[in-house]
N, C-alpha and C positions, 0 to 999 in steps of 0.2 A: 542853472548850472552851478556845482560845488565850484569853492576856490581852486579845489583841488586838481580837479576835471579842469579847471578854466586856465589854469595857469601857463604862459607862453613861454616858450624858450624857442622859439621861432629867430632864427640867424645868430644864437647864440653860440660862443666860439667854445667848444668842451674839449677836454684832455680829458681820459679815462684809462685811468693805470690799473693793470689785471683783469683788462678787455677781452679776455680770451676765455674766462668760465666763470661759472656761478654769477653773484649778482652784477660784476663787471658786463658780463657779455648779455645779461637784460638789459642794461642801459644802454649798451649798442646798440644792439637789435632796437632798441624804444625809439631811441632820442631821436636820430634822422629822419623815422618817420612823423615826427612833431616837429620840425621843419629845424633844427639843430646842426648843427657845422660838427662833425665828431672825428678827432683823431684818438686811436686807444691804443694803447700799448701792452705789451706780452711778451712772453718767453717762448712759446708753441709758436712756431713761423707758418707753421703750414696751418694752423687752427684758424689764423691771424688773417691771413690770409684769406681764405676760403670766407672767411668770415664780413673782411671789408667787401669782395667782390655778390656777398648777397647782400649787406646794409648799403652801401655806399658810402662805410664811414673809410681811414685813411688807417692803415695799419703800421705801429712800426716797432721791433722787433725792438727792447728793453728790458734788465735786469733793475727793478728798482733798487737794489742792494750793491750794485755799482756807479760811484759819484758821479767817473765820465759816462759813461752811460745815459745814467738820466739828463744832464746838463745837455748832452748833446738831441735826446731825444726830445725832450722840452724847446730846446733852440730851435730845431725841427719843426714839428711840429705846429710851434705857432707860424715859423713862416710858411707854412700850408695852408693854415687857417686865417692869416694874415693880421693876428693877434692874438688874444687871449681876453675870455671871460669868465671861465669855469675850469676848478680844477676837479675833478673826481679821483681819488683815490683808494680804489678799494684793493689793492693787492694785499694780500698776508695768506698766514698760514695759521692751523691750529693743532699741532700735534697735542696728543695728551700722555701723559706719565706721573706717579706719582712722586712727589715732590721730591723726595730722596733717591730716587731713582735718573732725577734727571743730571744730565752730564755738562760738565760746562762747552761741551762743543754742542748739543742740544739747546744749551740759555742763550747762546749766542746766536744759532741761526734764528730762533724763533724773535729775539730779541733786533737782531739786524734788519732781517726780515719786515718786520711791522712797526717796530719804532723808530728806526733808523731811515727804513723807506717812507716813513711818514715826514721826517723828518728833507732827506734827500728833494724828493718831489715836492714840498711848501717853499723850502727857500730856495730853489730854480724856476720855480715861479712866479716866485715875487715879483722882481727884476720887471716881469713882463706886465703886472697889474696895479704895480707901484704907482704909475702917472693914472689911471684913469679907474681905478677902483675893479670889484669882482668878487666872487666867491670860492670859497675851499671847505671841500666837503671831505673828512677823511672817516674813517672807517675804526669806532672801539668796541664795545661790548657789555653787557652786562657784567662780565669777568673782570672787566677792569674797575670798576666800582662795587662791586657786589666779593668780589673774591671766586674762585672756579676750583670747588675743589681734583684731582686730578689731572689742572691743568695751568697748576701757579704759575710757569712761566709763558704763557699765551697772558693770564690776568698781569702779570705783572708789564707785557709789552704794550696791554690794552689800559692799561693804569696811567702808562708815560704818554701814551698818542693823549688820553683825556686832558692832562696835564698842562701836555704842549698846546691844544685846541685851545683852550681858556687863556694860556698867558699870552701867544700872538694874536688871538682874537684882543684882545687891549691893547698890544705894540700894534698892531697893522690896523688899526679902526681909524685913526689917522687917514690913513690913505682911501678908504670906505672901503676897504677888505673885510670881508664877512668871512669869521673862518667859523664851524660850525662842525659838530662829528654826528654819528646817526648809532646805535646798538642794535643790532637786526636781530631777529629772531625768525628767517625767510628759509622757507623748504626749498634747499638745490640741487642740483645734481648729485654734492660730495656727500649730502645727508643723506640720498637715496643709498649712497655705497657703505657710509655709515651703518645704517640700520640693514643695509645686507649682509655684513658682517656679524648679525647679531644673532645670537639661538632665539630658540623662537622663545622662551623662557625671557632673556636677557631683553626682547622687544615687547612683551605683555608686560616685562615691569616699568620700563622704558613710556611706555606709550601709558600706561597709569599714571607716572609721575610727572609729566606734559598735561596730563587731564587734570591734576590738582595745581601746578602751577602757572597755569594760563586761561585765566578767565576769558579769554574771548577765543572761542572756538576749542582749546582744550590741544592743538597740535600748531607746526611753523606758520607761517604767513605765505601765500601765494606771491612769489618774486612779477609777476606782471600786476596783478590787481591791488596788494596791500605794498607793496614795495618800490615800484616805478613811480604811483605817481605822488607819492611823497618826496623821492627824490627830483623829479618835474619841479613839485612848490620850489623845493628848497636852493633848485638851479636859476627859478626864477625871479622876476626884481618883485614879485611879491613876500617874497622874505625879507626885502630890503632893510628891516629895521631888527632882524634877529641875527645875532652872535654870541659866540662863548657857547654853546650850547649843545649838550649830548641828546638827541631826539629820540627815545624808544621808539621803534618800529616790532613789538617783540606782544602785543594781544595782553598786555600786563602784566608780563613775568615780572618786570623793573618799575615800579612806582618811583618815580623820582620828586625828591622833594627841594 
């Protein structure tokens, strides 16, 4: 059995922010059934819902982009769970625009949105993993190291989360806090809408330039088979000795060195 396949997150106590679509709502639907404690959070009540009553994870209704909000849904949360060992945070957004085109009330949602909610949800966390150590997994991107053209301020929100991953990953390693970010490159739902959007011109060109920058397979990653169970390792104590660390999940688009 791979490490990968083998790794346990069995009673482990998970928070999952942006529980409610795309790869957030894989790890729902995952996690419980690898024997996982799962409270996640969302803005969609009725998605939220419907959602914990097929997982058996604990739903609770969260804006990450509002402080009391999260402080309170974190405070929550863990006494559900009756602690805390794992943070997941994958909420964000990715509008795109060309750079001159985008408005300062666009830099700011996208901005609030993904660095600020990274930022919100780590330190309401702390608090709760300070005395006995844990992990935080938050959510950058290729864009944010690499550059994203028509979509500078998504890279530049994915620039500050990388940022912030490396310096509290050295302030909180003290406490055996493992903070660690992952760049996806995972086919979900919003990409299905994405490319439904697309002329069929604008998806032949689309789907060629995926075939020249992704060596392994040539299109996204399957959100259950190449994406779940990296996220598994990286929830479990076989990561134990990795932080600071941006993880491609993206087939090689991102060589990192």
């Amino acid at each position: 059995m791979s490490v990968l396949n083998g790794s346990d997150i069995s009673g482990k106590r998970i928070i999952i922010t942006g529980g409610t679509s795309g790869m957030g709502q894989a790890l729902v639907e995952a996690f419980p059934g690898l024997g996982a404690r799962v409270v996640f959070f969302g803005r969609n009540s009725a998605k939220g819902e419907d959602l914990a009553a097929a997982t058996g994870a604990h739903f609770i209704q969260a804006d990450v982009c509002d402080e009391d909000a999260v402080k309170q849904a974190i405070d929550s949360a863990v006494e559900v769970l009756g602690g805390l060992d794992v943070l997941v945070h994958a909420s964000g957004i990715s509008p795109g625009s060309k750079a001159e085109n985008i408005s300062l009330a666009g830099w700011n949602e996208v901005m609030t949105t993904n660095s600020t909610g990274t930022f919100l949800t780590n330190v309401h966390a702390f608090p709760h993993l300070k005395d006995q150590g844990g992990t935080i997994l938050n959510f950058s991107s290729a864009g944010g190291i690499q550059g994203y053209a028509g979509k500078a301020h998504y890279a530049a929100s994915k620039g500050a989360v990388t940022a912030w991953v490396r310096s509290i990953a050295r302030e909180w390693g003290q406490y055996n806090i493992r903070v660690n970010a992952i760049a996806p490159a995972i086919w979900t739902p919003m990409y299905d809408q994405t490319r439904a959007s697309m002329t069929a011109e604008q998806l032949q060109q689309h789907d060629a330039m995926m075939k020249g920058a992704m060596p392994l397979g040539g299109k996204l990653g399957d959100v259950k088979g190449d994406f779940v169970p990296v996220m598994r390792f990286l929830c479990s104590d076989d990561s134990r000795f990795m932080t600071g660390q941006v993880f491609a999940i993206d087939g090689g688009i991102m060589m990192l060195r």
